[in-house]
BAMARMAR-516389 format. One line per field, with one value per residue: residue number from 1; z, x, y of N, C-alpha, C, O in turn. Coordinates in steps of 0.001 Angstrom, whole numbers, plus 500000, padded with zeros to 6 digits. Each point is the difference from the previous one (the first is absolute). Layout:
! residues N
pos = NUM/...
n.zz = Z/...
n.xx = X/...
n.yy = Y/...
ca.zz = Z/...
ca.xx = X/...
ca.yy = Y/...
c.zz = Z/...
c.xx = X/...
c.yy = Y/...
o.zz = Z/...
o.xx = X/...
o.yy = Y/...
END
This chain:
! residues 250
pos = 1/2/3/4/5/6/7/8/9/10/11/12/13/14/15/16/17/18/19/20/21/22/23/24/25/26/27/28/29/30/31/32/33/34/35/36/37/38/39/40/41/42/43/44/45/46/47/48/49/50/51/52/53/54/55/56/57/58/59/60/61/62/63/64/65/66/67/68/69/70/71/72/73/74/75/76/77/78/79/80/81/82/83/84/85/86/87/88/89/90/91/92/93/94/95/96/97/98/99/100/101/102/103/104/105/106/107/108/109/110/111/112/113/114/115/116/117/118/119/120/121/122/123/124/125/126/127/128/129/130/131/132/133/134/135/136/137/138/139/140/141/142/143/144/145/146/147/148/149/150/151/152/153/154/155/156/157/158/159/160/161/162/163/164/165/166/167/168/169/170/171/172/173/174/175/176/177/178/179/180/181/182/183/184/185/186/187/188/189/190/191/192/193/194/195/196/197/198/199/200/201/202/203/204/205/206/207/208/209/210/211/212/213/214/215/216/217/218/219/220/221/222/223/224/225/226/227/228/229/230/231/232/233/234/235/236/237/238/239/240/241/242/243/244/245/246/247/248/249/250
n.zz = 719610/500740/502920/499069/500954/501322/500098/500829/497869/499547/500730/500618/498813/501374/498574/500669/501943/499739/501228/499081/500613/499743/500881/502234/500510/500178/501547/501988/499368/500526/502134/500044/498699/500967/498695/499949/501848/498510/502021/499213/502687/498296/499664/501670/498108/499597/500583/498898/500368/498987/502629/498628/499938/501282/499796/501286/500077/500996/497885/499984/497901/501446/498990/501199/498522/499107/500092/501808/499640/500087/501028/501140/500170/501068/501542/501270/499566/501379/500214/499413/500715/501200/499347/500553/501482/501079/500963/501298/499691/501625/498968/499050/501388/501205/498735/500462/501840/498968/498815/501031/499917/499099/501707/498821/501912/499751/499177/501414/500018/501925/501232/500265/500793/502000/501058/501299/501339/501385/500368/500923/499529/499822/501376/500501/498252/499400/501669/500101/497601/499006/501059/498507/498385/501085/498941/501232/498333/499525/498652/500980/498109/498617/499277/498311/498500/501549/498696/501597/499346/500959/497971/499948/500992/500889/502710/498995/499648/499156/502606/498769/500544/501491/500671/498584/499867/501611/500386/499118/500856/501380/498677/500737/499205/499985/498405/498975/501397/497970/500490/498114/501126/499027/498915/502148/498846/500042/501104/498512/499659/501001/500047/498937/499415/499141/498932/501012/497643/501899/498084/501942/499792/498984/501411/500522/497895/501409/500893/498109/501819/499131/499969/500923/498199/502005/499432/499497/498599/501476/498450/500645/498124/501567/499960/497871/499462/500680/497626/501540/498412/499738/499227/498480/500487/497960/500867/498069/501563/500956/499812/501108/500084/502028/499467/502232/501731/499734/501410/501750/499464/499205
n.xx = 861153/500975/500054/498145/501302/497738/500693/501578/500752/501107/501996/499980/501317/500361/500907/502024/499762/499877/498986/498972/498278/501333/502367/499839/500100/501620/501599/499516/500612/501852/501001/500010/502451/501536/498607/502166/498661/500887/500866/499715/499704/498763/498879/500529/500383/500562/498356/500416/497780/501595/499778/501198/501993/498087/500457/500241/499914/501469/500820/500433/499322/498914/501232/501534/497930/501746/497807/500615/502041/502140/498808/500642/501404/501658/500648/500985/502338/501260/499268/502362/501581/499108/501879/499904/499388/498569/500332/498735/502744/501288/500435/498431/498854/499978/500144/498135/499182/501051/499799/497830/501894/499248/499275/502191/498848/501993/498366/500674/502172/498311/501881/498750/498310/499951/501184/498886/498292/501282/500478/497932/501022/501010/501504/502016/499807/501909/501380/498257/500234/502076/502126/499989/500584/502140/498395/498375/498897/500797/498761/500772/500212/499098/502275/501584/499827/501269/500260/500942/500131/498918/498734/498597/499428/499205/499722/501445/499287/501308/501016/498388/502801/498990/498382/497806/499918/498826/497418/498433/499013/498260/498766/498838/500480/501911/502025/501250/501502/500988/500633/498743/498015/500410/499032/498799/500414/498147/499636/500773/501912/501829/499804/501811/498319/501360/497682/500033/500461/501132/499678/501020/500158/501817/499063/501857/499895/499446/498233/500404/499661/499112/498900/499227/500676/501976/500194/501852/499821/498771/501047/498826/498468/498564/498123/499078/497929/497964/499864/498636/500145/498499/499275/499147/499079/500599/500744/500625/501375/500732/500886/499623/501872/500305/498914/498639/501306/497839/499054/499732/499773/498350
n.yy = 384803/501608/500990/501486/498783/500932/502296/501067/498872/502070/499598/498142/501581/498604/501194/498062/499322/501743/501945/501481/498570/502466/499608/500204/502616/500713/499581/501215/502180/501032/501124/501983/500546/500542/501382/499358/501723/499395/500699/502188/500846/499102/501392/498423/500052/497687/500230/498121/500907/499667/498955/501339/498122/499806/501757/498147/502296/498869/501186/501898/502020/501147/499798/501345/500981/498088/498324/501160/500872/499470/500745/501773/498969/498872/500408/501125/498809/499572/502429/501231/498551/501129/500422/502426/498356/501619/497766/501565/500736/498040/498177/499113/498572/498604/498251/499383/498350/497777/497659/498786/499622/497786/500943/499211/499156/501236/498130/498607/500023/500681/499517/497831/499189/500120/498198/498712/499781/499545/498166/500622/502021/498254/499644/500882/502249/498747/501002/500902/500986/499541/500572/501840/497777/499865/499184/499494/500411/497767/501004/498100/500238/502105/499952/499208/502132/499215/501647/499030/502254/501457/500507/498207/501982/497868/500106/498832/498211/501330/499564/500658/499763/502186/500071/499907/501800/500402/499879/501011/501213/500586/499362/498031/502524/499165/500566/498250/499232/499637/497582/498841/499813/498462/501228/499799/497953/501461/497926/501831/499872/500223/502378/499911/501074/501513/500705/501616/499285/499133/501384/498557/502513/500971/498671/500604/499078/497931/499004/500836/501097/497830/502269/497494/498621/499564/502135/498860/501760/500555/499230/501847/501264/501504/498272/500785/500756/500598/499442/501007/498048/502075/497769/500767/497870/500789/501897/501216/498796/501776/498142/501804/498741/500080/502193/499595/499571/499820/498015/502112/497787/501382
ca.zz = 500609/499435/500314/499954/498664/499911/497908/499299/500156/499480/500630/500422/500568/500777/500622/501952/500584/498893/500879/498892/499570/498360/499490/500302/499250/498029/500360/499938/499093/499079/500319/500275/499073/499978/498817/500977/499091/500243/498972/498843/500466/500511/501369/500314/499751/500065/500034/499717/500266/498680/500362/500476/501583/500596/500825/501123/501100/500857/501143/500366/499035/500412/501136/499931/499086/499033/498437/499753/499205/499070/500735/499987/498413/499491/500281/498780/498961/499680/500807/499099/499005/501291/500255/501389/501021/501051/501533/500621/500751/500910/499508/498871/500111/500871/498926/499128/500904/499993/498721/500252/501046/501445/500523/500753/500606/498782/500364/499435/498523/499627/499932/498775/498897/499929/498903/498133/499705/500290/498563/498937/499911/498295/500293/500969/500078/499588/500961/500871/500048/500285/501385/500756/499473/500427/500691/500891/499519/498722/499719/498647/499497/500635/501684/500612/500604/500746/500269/500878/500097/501594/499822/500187/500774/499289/499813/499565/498580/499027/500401/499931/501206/500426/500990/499268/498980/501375/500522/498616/499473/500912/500757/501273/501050/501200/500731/500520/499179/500115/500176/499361/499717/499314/500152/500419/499658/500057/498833/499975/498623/500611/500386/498540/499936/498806/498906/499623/500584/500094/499320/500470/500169/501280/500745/499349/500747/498821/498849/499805/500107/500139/501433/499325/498609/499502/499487/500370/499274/500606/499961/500300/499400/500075/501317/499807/499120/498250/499579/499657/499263/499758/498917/500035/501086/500598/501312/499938/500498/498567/500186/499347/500654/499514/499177/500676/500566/500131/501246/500702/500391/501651
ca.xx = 501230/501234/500165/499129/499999/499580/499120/501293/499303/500923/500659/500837/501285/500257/501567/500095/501017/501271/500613/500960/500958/499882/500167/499324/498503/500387/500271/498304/499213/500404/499894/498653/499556/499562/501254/500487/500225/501332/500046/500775/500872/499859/499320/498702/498913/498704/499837/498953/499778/499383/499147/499255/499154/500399/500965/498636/500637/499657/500491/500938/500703/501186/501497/501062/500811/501126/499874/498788/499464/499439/499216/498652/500359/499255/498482/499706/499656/498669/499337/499164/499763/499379/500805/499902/499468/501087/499995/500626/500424/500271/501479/499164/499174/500981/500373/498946/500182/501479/499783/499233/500804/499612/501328/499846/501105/500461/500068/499486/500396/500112/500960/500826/498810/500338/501297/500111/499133/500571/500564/498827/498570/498946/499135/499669/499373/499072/499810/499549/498605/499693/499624/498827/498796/499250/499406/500332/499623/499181/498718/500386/499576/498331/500258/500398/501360/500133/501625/500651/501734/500242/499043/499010/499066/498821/499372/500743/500046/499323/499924/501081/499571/501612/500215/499923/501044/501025/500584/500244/501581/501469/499332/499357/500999/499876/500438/501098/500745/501095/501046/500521/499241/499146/498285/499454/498592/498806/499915/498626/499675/499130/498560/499175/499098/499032/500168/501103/501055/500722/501334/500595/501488/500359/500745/500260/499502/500817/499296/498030/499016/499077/499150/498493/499749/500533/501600/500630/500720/501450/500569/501388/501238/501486/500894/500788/499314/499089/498770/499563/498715/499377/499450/498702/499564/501020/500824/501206/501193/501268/501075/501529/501008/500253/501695/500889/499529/499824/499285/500098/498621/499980
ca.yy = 500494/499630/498332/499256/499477/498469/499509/499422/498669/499404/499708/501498/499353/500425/500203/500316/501556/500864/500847/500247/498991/499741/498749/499123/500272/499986/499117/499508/500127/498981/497985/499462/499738/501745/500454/501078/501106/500575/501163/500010/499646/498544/500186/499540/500884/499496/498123/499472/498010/498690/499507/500680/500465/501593/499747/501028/500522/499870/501554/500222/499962/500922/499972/499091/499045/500966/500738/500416/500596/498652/499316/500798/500521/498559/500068/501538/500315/498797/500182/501095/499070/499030/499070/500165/500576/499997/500539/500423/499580/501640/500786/500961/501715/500827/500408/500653/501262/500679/501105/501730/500491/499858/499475/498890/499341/499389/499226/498317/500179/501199/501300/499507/500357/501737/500068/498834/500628/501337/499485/499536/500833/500394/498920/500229/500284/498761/498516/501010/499998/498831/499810/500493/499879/498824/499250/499651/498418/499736/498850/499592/498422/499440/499857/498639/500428/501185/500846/500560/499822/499103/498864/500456/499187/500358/501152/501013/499706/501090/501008/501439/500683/499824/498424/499411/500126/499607/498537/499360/500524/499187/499077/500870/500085/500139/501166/499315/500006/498867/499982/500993/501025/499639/499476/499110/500249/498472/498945/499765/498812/498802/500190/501058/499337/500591/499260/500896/500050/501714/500083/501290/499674/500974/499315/498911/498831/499003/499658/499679/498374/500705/500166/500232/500686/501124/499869/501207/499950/500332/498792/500496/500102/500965/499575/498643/498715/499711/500736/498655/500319/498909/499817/499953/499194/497993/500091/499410/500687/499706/500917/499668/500256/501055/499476/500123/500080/501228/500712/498765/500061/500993
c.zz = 499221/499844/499513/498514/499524/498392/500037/500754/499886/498928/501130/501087/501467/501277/501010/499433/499123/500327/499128/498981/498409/499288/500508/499250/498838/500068/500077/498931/498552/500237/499844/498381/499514/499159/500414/498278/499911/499194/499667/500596/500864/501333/499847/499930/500197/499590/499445/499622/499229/499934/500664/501890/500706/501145/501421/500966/501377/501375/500497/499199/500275/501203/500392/499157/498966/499011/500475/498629/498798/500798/499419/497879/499470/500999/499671/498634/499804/500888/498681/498849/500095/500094/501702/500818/501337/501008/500581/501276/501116/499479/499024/501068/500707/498479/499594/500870/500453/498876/499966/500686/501659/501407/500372/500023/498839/500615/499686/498221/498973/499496/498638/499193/499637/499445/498310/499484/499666/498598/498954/500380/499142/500945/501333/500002/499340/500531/501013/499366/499930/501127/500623/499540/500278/500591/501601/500178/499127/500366/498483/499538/500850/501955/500784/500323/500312/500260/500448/501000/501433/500219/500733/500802/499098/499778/499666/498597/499115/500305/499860/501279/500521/500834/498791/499513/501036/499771/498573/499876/501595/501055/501083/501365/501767/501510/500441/498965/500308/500310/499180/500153/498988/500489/499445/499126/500197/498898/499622/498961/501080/500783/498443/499634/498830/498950/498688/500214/499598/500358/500128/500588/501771/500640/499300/500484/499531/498628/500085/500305/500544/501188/499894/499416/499620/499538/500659/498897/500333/500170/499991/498998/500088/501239/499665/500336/499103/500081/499449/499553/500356/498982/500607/498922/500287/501209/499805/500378/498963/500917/499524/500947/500249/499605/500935/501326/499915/500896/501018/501188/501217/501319
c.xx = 501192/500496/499556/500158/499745/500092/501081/500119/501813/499952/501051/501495/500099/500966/499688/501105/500988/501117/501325/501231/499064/500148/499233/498514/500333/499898/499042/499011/500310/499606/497778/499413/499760/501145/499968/500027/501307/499897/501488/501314/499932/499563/498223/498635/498372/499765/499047/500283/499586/498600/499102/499680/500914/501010/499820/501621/499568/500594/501482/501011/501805/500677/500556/501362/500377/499115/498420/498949/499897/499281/498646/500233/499029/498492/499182/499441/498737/499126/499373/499669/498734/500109/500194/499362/501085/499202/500918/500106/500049/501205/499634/499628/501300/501433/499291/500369/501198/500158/499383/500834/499365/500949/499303/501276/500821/500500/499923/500045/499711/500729/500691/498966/500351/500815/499986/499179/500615/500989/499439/499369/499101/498618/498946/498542/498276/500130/499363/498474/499752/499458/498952/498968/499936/499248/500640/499446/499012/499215/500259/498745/498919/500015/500026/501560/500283/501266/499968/501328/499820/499062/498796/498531/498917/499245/500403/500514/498920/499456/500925/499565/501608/500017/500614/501880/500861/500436/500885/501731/501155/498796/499776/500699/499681/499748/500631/501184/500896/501365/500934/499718/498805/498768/499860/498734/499617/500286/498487/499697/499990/498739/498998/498987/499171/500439/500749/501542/500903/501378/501040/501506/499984/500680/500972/500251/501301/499574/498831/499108/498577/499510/498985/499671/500465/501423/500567/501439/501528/500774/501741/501021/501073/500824/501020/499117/499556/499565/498599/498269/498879/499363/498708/498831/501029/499915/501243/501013/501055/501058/501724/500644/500591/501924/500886/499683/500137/500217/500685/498658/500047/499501
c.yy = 499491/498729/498568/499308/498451/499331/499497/498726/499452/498818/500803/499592/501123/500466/500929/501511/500058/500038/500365/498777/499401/499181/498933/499612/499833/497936/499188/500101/499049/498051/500317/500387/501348/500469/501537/500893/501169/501688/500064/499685/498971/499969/499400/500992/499781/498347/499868/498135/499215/500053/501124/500639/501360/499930/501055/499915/500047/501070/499937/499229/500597/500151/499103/498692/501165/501158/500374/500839/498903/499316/500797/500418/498846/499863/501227/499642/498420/500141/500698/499148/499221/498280/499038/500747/500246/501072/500776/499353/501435/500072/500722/501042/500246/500931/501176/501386/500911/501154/501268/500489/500178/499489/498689/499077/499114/499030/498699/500711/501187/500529/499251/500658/501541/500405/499509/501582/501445/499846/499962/500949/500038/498746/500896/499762/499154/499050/501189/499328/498308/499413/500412/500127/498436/499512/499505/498567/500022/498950/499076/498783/499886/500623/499007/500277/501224/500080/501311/499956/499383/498916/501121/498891/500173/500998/501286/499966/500420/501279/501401/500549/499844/498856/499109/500146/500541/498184/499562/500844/499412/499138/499965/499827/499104/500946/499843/500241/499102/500806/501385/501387/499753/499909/498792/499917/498427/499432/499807/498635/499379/499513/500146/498254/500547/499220/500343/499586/501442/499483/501247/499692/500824/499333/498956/498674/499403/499574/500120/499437/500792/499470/500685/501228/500928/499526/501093/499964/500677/499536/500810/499705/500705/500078/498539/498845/500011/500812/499062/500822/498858/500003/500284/500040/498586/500340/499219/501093/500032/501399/500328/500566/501398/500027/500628/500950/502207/501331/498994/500173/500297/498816
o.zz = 499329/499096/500174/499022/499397/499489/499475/501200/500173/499276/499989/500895/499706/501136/500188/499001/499809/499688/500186/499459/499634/499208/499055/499580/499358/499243/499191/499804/499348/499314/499931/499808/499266/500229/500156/498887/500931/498861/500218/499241/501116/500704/499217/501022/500239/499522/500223/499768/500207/499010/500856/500542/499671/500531/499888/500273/500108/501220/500211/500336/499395/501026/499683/500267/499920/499591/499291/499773/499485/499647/499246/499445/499358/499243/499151/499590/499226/500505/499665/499194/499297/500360/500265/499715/500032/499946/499693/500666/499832/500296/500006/499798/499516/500223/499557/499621/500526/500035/499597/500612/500846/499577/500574/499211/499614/500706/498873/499423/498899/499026/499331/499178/498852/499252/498965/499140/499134/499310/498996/500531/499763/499548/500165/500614/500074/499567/500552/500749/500435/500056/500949/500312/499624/501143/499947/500926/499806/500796/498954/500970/500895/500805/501048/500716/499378/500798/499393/500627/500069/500991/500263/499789/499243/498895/500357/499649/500098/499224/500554/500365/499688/499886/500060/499948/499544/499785/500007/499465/499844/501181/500471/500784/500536/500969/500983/498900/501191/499924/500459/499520/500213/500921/498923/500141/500044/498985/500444/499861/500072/500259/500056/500200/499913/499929/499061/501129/499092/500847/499313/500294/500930/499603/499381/501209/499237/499017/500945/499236/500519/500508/499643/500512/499076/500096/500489/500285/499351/501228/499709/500246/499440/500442/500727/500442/499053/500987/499081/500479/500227/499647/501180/499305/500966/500401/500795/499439/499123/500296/499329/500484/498925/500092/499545/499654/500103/499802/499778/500605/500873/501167
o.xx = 499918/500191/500541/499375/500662/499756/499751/499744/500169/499030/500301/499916/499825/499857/499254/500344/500487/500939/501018/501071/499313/499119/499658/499483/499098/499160/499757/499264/499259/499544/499376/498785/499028/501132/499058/500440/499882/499586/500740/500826/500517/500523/499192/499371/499181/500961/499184/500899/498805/499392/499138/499244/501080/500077/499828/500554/498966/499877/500341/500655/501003/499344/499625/501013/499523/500476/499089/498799/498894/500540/499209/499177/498954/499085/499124/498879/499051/499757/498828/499129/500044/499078/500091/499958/501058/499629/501147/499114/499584/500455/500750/500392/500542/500330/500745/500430/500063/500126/500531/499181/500090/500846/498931/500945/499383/500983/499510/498935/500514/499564/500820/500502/500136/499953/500496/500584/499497/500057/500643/498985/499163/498865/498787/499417/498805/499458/501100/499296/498938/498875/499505/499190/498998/500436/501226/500374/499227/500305/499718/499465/499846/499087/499369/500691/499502/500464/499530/500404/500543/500125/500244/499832/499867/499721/499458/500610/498895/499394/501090/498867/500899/501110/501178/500573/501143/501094/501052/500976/501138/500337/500452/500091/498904/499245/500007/499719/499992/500246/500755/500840/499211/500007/500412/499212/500617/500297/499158/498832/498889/499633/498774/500585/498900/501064/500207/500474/499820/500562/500010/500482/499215/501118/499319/500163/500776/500676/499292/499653/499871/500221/499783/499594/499585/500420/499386/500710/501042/500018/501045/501041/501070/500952/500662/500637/500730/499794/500138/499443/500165/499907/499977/499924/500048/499424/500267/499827/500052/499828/500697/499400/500092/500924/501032/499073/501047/500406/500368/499682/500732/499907
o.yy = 498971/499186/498908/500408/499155/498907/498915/499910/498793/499778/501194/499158/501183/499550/500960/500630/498885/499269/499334/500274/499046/499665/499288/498965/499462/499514/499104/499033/499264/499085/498941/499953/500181/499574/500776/499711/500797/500214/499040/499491/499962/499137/500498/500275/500888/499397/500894/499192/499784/500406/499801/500806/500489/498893/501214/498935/500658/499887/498836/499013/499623/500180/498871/499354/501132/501059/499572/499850/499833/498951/499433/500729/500103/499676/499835/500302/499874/498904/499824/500324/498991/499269/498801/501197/499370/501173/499674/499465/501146/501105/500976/501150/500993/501165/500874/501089/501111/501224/501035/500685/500889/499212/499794/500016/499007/500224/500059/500216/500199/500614/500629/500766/500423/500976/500446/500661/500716/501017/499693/499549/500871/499849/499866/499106/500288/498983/499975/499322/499555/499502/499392/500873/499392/500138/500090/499281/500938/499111/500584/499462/499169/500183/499863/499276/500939/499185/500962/499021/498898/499280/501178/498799/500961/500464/501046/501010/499467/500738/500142/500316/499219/499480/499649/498912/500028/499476/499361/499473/499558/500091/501044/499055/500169/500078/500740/500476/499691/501203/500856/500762/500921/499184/499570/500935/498935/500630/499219/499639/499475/498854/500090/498936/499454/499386/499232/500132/500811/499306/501021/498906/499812/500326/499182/499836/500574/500306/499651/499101/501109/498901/501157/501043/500700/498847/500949/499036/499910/500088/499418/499392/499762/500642/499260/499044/499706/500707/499193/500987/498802/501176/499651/501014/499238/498988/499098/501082/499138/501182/499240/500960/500593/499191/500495/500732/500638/501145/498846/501024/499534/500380
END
């Protein structure tokens, strides 16, 4: 299966949520040692690494922050480079489905992606097949790692199936919702007990910390905190600041 990419052993760098904050990602890649590829109008085109290691996306590359389309310019091109791997996020499928001219609710940063995008047609149509050839989680390093954009339960890891890539793209609903209107989902890392650690963003956190054996990389750069990586295998964190507050968090 696709997903399935036990042969790749990395090394491998691993980045939380995007969410259109170009400079941050340009920012991070650089502090973790990465030489930024530039085309002819100085725009982030693709990355590559001294040391050889891959750089694994963890979903929801787009919306709400200033430069979505440099955001997806620079992962695009080190995905075709294979430089990088990348999970789909639900801000990717819900994007994907706007674009087919499907109706859906323009919402939580949508309507910035539509616009940057609407400035750049030449992209439209290669961030459409990008998105909808991603994976909804990966199997990495033998299958001792597992990325996925909302994290993932054991029995459900290396499974292609709509349950499978429901939980993996917004995680397992309550059926409740918060204060905000928001759904309510289970904490599943704190019940998660597999040997497998899984490596995932969707919710954002303050800082990084792990819970039994998981990460969560969301660390809310476009809400005005970090953008934060992990090294793998070191399990070393590295982050960088973001260069200002984007979004204001719902």
């Amino acid at each position: 299966m696709f997903l399935d990419r036990r042969d790749l052993a990395g090394p491998f760098d691993l980045v939380g949520d995007v969410h259109g904050c170009a400079g941050e990602l340009r920012d991070l890649l650089v502090r973790l040692g990465w030489r930024l590829v530039h085309d002819v109008r100085g725009r982030a085109t693709g990355a590559d690494h001294p040391e050889g290691r891959t750089a694994v996306f963890v979903g929801d590359l787009v919306d709400r922050g200033p430069d979505t389309p440099g955001v997806l310019r620079l992962v695009m091109g080190m995905v075709a480079a294979g430089t990088a791997l990348c999970v789909t996020g639900n801000h990717e499928a819900k994007l994907v489905r706007a674009l087919r001219g499907a109706h859906v609710q323009v919402r939580h940063g949508l309507a910035e992606s539509l616009a940057q995008l609407a400035a750049e047609p030449e992209l439209r149509d290669a961030v459409v097949e990008f998105a909808e050839g991603l994976p909804d989680h990966l199997l990495l390093d033998g299958g001792d790692l597992v990325v996925a954009h909302a994290g993932l339960r054991e029995e459900l890891q290396g499974v292609d199936s709509p349950r499978a890539r429901a939980f993996a793209l917004y995680g397992q609903p309550t059926g409740r919702t918060d204060e905000r209107g928001l759904p309510v989902r289970h904490d599943w890392a704190r019940d998660y007990r597999g040997e497998a650690t899984v490596v995932y963003g969707h919710t954002p956190v303050a800082s990084a910390e792990w819970v039994n054996n998981t990460v969560c990389l969301d660390t809310g750069a476009v809400f005005g905190g970090r953008l934060t990586a992990l090294r793998w295998p070191e399990r070393e964190l590295v982050d960088v600041p973001a260069r200002r507050v984007w979004y204001a968090r719902p």
